[in-house]
CHARMM internal coordinates of N, CA and C (Angstrom, degrees):
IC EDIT
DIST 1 N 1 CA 1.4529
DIST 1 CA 1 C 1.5293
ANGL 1 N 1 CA 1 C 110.09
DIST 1 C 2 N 1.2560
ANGL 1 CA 1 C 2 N 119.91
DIHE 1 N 1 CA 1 C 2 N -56.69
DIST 2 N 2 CA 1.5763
ANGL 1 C 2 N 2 CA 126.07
DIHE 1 CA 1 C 2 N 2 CA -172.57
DIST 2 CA 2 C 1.3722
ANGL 2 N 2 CA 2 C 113.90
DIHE 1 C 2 N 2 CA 2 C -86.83
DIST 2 C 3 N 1.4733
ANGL 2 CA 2 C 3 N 115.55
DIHE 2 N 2 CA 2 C 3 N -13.29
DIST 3 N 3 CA 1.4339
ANGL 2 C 3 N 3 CA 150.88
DIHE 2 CA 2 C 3 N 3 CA 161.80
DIST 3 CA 3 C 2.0559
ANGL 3 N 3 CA 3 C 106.08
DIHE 2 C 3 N 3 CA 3 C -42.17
DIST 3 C 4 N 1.5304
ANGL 3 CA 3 C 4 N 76.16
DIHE 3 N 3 CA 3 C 4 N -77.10
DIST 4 N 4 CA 1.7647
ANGL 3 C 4 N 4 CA 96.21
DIHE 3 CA 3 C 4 N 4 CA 174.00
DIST 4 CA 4 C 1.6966
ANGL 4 N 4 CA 4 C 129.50
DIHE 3 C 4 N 4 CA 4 C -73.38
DIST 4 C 5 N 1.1465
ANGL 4 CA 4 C 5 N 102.12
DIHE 4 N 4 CA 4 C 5 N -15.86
DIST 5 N 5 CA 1.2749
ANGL 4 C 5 N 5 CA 104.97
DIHE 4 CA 4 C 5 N 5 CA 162.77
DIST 5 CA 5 C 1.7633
ANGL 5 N 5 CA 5 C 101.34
DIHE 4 C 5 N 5 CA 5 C -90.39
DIST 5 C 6 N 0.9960
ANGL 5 CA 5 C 6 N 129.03
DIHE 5 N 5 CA 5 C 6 N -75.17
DIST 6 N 6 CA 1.1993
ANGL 5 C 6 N 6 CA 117.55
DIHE 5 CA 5 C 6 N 6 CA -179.89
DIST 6 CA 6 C 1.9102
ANGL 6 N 6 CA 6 C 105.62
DIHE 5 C 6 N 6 CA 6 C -5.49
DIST 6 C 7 N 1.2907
ANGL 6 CA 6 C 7 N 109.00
DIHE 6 N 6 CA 6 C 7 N -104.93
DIST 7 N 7 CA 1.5691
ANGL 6 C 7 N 7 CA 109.64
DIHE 6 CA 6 C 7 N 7 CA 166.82
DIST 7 CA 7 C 1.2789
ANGL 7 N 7 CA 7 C 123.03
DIHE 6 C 7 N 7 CA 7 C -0.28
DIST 7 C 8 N 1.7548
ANGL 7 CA 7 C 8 N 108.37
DIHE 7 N 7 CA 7 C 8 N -72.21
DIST 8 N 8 CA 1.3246
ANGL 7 C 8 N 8 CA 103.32
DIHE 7 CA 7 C 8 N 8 CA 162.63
DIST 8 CA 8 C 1.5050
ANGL 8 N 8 CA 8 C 133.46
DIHE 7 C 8 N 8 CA 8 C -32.01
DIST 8 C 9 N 1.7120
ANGL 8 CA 8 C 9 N 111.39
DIHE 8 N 8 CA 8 C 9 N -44.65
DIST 9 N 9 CA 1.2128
ANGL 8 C 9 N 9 CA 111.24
DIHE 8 CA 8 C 9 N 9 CA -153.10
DIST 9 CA 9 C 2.2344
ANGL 9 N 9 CA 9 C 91.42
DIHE 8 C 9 N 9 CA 9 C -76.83
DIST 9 C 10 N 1.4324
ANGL 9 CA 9 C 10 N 84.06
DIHE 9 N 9 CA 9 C 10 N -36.46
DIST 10 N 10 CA 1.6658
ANGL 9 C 10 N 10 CA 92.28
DIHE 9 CA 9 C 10 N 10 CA -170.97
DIST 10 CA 10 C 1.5160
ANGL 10 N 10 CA 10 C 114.35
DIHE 9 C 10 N 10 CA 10 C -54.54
DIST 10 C 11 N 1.6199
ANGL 10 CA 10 C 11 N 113.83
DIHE 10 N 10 CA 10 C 11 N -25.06
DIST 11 N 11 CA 1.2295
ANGL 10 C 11 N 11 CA 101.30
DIHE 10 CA 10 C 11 N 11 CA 179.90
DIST 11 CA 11 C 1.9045
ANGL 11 N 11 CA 11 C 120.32
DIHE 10 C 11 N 11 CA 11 C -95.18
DIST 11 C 12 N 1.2300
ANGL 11 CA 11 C 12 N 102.27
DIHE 11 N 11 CA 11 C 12 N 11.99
DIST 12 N 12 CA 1.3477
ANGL 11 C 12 N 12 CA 111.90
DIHE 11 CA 11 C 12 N 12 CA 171.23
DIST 12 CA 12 C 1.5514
ANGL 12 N 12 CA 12 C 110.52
DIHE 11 C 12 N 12 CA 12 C -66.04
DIST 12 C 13 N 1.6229
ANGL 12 CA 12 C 13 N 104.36
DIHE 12 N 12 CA 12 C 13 N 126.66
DIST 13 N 13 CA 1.4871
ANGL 12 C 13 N 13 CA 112.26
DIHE 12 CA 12 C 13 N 13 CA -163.63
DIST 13 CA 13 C 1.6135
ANGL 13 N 13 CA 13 C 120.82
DIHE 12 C 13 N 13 CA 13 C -50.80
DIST 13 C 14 N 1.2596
ANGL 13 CA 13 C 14 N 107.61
DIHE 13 N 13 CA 13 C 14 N -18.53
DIST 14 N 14 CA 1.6227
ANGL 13 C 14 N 14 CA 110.17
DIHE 13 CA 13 C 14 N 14 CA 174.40
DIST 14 CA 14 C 1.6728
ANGL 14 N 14 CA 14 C 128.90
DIHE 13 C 14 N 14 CA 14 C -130.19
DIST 14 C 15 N 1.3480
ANGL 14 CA 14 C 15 N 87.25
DIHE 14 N 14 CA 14 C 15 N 34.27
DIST 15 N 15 CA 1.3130
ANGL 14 C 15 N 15 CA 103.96
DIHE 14 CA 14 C 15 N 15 CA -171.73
DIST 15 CA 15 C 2.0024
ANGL 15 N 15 CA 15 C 107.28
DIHE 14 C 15 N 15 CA 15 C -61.20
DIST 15 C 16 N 1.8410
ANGL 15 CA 15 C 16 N 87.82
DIHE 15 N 15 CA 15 C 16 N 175.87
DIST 16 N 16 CA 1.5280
ANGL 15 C 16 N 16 CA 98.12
DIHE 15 CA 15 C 16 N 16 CA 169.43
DIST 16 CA 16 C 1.6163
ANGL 16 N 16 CA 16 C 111.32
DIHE 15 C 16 N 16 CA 16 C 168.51
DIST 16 C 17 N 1.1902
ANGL 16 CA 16 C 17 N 117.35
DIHE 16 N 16 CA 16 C 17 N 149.56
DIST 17 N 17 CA 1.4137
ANGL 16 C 17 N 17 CA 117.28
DIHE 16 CA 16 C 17 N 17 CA -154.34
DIST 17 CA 17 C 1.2736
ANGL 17 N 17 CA 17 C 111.21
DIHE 16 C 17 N 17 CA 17 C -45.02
DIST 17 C 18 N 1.1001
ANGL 17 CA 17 C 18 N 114.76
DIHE 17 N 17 CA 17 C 18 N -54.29
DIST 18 N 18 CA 1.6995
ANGL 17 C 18 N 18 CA 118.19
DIHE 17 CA 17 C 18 N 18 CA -153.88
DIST 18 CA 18 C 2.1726
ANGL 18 N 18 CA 18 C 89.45
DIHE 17 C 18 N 18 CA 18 C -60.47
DIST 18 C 19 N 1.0876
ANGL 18 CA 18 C 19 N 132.55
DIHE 18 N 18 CA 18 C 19 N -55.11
DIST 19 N 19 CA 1.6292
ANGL 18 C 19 N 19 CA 131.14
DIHE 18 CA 18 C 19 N 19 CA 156.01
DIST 19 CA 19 C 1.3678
ANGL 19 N 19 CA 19 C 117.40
DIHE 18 C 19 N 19 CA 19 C -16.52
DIST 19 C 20 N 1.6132
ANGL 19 CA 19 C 20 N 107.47
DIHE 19 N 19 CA 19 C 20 N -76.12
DIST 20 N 20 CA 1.2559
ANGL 19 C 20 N 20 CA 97.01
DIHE 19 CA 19 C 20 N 20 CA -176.17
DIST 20 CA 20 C 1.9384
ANGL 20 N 20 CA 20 C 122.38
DIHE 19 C 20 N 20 CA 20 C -60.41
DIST 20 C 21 N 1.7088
ANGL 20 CA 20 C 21 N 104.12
DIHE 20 N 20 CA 20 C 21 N -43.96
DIST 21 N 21 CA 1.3547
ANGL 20 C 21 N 21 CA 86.14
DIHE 20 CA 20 C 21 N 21 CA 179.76
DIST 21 CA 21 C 1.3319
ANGL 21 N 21 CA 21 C 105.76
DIHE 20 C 21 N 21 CA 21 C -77.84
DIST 21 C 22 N 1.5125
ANGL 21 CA 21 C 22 N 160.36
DIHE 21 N 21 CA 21 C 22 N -2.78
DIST 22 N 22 CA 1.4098
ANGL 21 C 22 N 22 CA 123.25
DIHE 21 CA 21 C 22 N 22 CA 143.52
DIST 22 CA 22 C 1.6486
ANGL 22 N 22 CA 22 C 141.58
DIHE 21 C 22 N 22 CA 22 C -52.41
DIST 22 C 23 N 1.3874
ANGL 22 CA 22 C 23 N 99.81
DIHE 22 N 22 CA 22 C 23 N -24.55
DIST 23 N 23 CA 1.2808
ANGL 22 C 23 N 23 CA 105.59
DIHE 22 CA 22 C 23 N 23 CA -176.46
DIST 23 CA 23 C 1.5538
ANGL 23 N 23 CA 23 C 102.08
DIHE 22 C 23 N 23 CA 23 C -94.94
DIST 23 C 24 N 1.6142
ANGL 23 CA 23 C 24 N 140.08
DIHE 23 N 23 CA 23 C 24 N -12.65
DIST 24 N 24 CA 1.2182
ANGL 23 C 24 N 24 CA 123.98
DIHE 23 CA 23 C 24 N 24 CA 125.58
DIST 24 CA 24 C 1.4596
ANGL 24 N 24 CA 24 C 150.55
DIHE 23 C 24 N 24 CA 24 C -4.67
DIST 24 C 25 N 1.8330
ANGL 24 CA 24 C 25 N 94.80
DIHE 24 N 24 CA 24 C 25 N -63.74
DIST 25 N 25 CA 1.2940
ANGL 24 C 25 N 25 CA 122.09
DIHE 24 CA 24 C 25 N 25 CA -147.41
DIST 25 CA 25 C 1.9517
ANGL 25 N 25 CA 25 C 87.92
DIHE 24 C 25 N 25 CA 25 C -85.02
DIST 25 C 26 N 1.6824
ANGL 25 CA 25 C 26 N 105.59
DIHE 25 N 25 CA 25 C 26 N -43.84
DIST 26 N 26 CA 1.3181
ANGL 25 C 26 N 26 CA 115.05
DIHE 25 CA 25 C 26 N 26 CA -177.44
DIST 26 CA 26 C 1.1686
ANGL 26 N 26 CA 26 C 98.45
DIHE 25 C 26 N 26 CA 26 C -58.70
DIST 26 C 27 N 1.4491
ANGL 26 CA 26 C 27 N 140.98
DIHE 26 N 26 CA 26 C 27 N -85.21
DIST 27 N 27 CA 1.4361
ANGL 26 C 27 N 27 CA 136.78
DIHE 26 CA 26 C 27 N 27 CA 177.39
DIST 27 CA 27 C 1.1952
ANGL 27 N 27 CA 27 C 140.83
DIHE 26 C 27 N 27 CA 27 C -10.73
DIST 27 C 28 N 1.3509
ANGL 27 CA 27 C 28 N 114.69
DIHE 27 N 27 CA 27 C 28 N -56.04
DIST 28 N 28 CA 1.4290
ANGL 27 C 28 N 28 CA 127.67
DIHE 27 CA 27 C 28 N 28 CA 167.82
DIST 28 CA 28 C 1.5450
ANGL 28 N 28 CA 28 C 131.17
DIHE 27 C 28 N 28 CA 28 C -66.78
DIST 28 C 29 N 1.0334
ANGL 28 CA 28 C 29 N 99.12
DIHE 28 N 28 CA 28 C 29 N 8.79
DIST 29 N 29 CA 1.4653
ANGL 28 C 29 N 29 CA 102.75
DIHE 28 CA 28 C 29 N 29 CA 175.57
DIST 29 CA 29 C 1.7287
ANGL 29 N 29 CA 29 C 125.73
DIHE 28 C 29 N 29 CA 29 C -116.74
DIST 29 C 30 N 1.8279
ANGL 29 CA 29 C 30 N 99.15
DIHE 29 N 29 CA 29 C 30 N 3.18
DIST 30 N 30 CA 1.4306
ANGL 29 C 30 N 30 CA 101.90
DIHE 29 CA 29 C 30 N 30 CA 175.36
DIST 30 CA 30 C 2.0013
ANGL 30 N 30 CA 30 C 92.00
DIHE 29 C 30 N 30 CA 30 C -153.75
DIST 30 C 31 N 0.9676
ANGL 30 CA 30 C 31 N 114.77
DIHE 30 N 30 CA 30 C 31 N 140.68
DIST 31 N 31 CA 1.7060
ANGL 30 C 31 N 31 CA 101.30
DIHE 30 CA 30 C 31 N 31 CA 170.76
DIST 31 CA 31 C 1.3724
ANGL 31 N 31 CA 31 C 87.62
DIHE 30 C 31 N 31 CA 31 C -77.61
DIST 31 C 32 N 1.1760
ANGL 31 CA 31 C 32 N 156.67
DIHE 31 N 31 CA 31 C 32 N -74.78
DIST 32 N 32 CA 1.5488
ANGL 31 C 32 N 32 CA 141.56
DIHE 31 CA 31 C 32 N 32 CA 178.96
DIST 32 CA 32 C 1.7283
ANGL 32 N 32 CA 32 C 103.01
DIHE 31 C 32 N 32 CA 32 C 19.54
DIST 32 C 33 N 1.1448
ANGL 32 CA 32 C 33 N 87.18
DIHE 32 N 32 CA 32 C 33 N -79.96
DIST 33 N 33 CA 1.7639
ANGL 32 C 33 N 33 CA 105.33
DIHE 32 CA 32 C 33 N 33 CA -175.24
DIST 33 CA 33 C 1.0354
ANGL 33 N 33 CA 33 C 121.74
DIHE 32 C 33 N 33 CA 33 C -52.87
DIST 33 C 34 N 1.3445
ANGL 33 CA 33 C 34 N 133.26
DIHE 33 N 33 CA 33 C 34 N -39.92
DIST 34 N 34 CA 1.2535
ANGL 33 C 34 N 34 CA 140.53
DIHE 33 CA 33 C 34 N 34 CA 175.03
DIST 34 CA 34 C 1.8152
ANGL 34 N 34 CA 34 C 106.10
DIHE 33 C 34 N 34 CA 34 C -73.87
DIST 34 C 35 N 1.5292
ANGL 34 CA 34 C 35 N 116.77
DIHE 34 N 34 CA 34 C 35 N -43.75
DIST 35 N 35 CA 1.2376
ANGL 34 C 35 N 35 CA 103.31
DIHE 34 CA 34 C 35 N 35 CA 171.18
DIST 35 CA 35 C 1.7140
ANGL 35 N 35 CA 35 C 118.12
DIHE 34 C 35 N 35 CA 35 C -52.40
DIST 35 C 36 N 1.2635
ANGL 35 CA 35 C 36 N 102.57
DIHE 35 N 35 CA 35 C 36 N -56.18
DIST 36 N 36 CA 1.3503
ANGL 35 C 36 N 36 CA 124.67
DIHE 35 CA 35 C 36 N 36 CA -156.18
DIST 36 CA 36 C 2.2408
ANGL 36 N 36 CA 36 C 95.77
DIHE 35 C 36 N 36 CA 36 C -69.10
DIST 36 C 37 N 0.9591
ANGL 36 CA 36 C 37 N 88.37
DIHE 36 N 36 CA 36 C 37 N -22.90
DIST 37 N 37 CA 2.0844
ANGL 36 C 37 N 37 CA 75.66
DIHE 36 CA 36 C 37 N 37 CA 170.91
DIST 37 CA 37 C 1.5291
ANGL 37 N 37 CA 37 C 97.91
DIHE 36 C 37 N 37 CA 37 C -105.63
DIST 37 C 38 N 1.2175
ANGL 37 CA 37 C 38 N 145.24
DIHE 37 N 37 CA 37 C 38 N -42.16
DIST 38 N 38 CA 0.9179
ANGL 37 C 38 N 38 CA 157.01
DIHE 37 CA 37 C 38 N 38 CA -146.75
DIST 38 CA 38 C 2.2894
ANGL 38 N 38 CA 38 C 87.05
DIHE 37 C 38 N 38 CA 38 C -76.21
DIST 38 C 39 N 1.2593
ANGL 38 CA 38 C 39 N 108.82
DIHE 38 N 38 CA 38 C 39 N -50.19
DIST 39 N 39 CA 1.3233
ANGL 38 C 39 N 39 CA 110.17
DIHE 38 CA 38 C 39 N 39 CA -168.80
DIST 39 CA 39 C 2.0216
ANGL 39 N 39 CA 39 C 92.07
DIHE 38 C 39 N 39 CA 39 C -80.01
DIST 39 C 40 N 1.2846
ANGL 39 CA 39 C 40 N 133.85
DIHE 39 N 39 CA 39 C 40 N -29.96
DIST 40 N 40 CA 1.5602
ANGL 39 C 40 N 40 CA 132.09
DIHE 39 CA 39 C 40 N 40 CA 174.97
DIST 40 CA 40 C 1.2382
ANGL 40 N 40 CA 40 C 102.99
DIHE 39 C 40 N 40 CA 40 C -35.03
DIST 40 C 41 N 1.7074
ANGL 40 CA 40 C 41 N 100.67
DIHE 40 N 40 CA 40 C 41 N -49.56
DIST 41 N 41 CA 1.7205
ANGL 40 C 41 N 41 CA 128.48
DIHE 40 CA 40 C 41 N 41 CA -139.30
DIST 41 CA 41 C 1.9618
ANGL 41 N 41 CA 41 C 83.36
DIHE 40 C 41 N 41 CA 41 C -71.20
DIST 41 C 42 N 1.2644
ANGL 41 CA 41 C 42 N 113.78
DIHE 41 N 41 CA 41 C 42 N -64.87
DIST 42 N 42 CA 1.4915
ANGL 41 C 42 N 42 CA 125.14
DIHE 41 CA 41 C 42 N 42 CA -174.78
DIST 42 CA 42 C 1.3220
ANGL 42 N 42 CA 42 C 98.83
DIHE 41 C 42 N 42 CA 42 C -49.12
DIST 42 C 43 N 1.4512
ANGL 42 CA 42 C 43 N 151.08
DIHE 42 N 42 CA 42 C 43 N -66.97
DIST 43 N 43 CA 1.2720
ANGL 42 C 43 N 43 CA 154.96
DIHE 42 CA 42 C 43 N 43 CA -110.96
DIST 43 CA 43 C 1.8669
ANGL 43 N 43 CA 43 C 83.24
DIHE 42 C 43 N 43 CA 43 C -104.30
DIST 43 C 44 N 1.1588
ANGL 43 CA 43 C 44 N 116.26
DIHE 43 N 43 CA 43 C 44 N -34.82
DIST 44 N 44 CA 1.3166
ANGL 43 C 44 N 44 CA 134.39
DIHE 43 CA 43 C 44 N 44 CA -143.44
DIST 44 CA 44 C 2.0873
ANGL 44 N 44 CA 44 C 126.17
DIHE 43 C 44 N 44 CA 44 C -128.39
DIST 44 C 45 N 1.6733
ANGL 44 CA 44 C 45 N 75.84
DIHE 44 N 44 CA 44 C 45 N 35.86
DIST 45 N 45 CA 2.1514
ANGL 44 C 45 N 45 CA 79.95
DIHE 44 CA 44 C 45 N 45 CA -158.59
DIST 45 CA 45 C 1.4584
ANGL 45 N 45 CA 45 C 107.79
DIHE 44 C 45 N 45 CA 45 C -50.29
DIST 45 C 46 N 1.2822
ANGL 45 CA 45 C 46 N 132.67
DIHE 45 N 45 CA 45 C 46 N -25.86
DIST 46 N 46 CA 1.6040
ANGL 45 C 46 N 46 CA 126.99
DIHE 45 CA 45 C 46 N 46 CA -152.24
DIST 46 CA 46 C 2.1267
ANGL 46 N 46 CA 46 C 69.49
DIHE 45 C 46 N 46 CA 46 C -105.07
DIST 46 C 47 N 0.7382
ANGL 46 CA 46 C 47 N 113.77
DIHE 46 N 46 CA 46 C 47 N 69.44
DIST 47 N 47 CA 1.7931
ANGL 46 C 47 N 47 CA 100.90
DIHE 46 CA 46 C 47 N 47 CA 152.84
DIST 47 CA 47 C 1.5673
ANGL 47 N 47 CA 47 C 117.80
DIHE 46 C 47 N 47 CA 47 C -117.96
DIST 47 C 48 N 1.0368
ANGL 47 CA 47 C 48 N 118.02
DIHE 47 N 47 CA 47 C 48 N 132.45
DIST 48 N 48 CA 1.5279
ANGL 47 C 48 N 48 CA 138.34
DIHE 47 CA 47 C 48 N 48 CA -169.49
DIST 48 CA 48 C 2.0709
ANGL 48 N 48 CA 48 C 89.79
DIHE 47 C 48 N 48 CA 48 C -69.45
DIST 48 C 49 N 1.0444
ANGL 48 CA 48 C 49 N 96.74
DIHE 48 N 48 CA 48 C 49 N -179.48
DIST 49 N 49 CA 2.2197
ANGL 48 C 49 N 49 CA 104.35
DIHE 48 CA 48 C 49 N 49 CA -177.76
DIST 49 CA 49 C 1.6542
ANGL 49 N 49 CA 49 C 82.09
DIHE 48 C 49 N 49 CA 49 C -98.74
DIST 49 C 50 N 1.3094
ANGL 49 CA 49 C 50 N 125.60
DIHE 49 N 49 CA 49 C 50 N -31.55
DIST 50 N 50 CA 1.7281
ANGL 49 C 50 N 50 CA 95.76
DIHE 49 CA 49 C 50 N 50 CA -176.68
DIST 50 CA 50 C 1.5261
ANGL 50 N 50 CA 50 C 106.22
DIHE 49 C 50 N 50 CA 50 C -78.85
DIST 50 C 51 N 1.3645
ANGL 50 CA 50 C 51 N 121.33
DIHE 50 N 50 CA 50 C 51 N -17.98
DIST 51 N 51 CA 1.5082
ANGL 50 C 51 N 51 CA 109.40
DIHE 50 CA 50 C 51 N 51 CA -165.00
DIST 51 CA 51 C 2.1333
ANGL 51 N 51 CA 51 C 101.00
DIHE 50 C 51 N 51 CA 51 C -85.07
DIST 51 C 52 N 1.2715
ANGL 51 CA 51 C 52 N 99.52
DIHE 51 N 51 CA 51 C 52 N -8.85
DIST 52 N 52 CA 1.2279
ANGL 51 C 52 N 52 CA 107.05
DIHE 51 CA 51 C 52 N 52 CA -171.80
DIST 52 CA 52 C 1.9161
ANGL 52 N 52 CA 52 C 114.70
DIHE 51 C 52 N 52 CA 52 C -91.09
DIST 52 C 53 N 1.6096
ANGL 52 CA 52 C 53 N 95.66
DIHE 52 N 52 CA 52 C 53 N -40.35
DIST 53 N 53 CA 1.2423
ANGL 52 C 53 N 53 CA 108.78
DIHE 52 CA 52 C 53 N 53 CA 163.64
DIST 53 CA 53 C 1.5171
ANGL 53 N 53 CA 53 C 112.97
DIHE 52 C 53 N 53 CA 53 C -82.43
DIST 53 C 54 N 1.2735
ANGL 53 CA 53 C 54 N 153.02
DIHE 53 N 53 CA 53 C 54 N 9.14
DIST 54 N 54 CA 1.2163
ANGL 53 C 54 N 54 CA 156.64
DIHE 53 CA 53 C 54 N 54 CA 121.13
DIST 54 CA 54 C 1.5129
ANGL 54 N 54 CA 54 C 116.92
DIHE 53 C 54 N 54 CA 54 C -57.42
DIST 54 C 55 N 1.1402
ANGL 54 CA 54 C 55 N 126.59
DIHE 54 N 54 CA 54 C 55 N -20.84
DIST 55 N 55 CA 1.5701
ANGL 54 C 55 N 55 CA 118.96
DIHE 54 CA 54 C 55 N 55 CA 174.39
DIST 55 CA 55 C 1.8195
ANGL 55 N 55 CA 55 C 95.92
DIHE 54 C 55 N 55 CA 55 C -92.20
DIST 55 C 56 N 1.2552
ANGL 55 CA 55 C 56 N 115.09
DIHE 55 N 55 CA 55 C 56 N -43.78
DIST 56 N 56 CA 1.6526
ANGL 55 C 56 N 56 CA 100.06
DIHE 55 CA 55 C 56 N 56 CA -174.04
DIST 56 CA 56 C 1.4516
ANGL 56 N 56 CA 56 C 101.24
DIHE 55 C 56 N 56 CA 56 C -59.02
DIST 56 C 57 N 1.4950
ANGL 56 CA 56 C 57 N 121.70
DIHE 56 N 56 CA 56 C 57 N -68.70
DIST 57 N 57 CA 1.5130
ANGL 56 C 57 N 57 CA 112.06
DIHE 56 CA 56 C 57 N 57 CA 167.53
DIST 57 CA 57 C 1.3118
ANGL 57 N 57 CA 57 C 132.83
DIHE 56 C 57 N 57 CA 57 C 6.31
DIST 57 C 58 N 1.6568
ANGL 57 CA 57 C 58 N 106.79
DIHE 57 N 57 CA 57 C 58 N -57.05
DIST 58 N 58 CA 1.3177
ANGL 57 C 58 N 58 CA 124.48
DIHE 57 CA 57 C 58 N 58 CA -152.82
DIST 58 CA 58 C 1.2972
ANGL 58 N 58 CA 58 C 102.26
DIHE 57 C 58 N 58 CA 58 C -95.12
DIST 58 C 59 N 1.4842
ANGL 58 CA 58 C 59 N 111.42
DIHE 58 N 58 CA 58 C 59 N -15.85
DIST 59 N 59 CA 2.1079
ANGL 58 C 59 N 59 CA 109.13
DIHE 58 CA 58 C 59 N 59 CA 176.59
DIST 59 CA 59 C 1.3857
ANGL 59 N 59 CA 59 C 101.37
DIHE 58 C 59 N 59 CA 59 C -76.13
DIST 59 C 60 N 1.7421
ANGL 59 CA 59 C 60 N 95.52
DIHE 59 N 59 CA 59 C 60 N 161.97
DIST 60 N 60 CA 1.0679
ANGL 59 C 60 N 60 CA 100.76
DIHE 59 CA 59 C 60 N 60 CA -165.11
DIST 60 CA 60 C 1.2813
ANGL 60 N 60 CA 60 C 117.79
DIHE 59 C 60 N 60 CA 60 C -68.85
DIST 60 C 61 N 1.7651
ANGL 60 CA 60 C 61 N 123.89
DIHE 60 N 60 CA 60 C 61 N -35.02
DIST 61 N 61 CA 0.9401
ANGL 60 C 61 N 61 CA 126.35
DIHE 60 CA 60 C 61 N 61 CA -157.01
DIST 61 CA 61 C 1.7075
ANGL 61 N 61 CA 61 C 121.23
DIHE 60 C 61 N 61 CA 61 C -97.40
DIST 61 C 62 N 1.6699
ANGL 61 CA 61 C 62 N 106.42
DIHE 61 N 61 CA 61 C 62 N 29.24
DIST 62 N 62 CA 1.7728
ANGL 61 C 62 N 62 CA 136.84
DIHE 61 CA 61 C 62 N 62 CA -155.24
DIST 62 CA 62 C 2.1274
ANGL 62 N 62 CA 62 C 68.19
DIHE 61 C 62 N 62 CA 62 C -63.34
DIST 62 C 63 N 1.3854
ANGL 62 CA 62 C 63 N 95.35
DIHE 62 N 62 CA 62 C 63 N -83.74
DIST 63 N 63 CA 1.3028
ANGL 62 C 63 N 63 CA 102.30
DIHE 62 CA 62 C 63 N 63 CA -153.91
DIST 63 CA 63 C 1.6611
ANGL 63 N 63 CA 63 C 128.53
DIHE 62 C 63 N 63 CA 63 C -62.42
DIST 63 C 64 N 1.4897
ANGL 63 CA 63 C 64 N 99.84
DIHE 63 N 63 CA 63 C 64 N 23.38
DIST 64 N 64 CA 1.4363
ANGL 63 C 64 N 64 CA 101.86
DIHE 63 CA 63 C 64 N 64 CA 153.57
DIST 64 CA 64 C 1.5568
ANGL 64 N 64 CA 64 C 114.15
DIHE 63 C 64 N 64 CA 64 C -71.88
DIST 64 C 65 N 1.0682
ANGL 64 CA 64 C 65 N 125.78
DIHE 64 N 64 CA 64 C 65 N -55.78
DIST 65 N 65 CA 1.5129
ANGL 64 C 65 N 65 CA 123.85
DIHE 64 CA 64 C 65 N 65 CA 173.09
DIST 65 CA 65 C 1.7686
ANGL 65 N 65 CA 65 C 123.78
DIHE 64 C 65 N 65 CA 65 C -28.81
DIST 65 C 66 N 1.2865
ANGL 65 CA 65 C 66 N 96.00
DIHE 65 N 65 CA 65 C 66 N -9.82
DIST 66 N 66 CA 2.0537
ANGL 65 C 66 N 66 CA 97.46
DIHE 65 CA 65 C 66 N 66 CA -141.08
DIST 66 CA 66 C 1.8845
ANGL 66 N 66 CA 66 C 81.58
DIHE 65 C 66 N 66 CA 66 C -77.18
DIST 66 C 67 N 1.1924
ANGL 66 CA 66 C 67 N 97.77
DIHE 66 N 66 CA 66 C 67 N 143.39
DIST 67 N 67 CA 1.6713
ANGL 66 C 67 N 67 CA 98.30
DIHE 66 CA 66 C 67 N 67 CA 169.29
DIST 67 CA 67 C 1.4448
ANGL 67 N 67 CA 67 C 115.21
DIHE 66 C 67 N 67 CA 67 C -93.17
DIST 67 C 68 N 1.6105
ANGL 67 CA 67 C 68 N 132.08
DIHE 67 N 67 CA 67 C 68 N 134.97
DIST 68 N 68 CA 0.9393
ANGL 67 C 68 N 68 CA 166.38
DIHE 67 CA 67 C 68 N 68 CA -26.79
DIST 68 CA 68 C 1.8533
ANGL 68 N 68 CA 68 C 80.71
DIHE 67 C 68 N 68 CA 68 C 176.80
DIST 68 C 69 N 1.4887
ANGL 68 CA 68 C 69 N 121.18
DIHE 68 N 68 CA 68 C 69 N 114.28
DIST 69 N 69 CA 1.1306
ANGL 68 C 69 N 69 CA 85.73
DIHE 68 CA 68 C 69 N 69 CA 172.51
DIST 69 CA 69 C 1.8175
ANGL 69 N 69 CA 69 C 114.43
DIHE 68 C 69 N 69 CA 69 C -97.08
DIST 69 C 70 N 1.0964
ANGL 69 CA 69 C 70 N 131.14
DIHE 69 N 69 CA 69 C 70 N -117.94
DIST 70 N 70 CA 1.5898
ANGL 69 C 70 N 70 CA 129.72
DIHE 69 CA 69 C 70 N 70 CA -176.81
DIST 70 CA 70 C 1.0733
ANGL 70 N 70 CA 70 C 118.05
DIHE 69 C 70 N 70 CA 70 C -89.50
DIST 70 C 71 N 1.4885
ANGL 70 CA 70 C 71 N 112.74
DIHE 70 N 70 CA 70 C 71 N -48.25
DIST 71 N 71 CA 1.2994
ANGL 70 C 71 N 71 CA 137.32
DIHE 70 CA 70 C 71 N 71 CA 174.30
DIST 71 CA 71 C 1.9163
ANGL 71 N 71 CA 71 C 119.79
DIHE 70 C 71 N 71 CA 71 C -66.38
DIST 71 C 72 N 1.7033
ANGL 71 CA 71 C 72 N 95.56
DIHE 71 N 71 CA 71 C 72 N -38.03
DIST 72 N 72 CA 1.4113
ANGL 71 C 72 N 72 CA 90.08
DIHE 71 CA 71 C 72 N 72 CA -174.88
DIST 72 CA 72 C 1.8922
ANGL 72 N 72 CA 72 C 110.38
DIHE 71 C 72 N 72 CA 72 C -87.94
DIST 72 C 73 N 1.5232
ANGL 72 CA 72 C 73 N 104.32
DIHE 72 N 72 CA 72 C 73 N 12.73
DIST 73 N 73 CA 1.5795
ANGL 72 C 73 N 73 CA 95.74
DIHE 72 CA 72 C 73 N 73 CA -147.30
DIST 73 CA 73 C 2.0093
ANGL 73 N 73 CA 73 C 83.13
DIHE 72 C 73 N 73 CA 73 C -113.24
DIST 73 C 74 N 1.3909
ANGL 73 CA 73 C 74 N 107.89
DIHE 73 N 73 CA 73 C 74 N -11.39
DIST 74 N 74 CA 1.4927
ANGL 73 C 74 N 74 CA 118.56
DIHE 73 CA 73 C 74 N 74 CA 165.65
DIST 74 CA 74 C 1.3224
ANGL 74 N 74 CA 74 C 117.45
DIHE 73 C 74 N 74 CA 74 C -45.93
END
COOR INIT
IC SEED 1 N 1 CA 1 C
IC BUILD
């Protein structure tokens, strides 16, 4: 599964590491996520890594990840 997306992500025409392992890191932590880019990726083959990293952005659940800063983690 994370196998084939990987690949996938590598053969995106303007790819580059620091891309693929974020959109990894987002994925793997809900199949939600992995469906939901994984189906962009289908709907959407000619997509550039910004047009791809602009749709994760844009879900709702981007900013569960965000770390905590000092004040909010009080």
């Amino acid at each position: 599964m994370m196998e084939q997306l990987s690949i996938r992500l590598n053969n995106v025409k303007d790819t580059y590491y620091g891309f693929i392992i974020a959109v990894l890191n987002y994925v793997k932590k809900k199949q939600s996520r992995y469906d939901a880019v994984t189906q962009f990726m289908n709907d959407n083959p000619n997509a550039l890594s910004s047009d791809i990293l602009k749709y994760i952005c844009d879900q709702d659940d981007f900013y569960e990840d965000a770390v905590l800063t000092k004040n909010e983690a009080s």
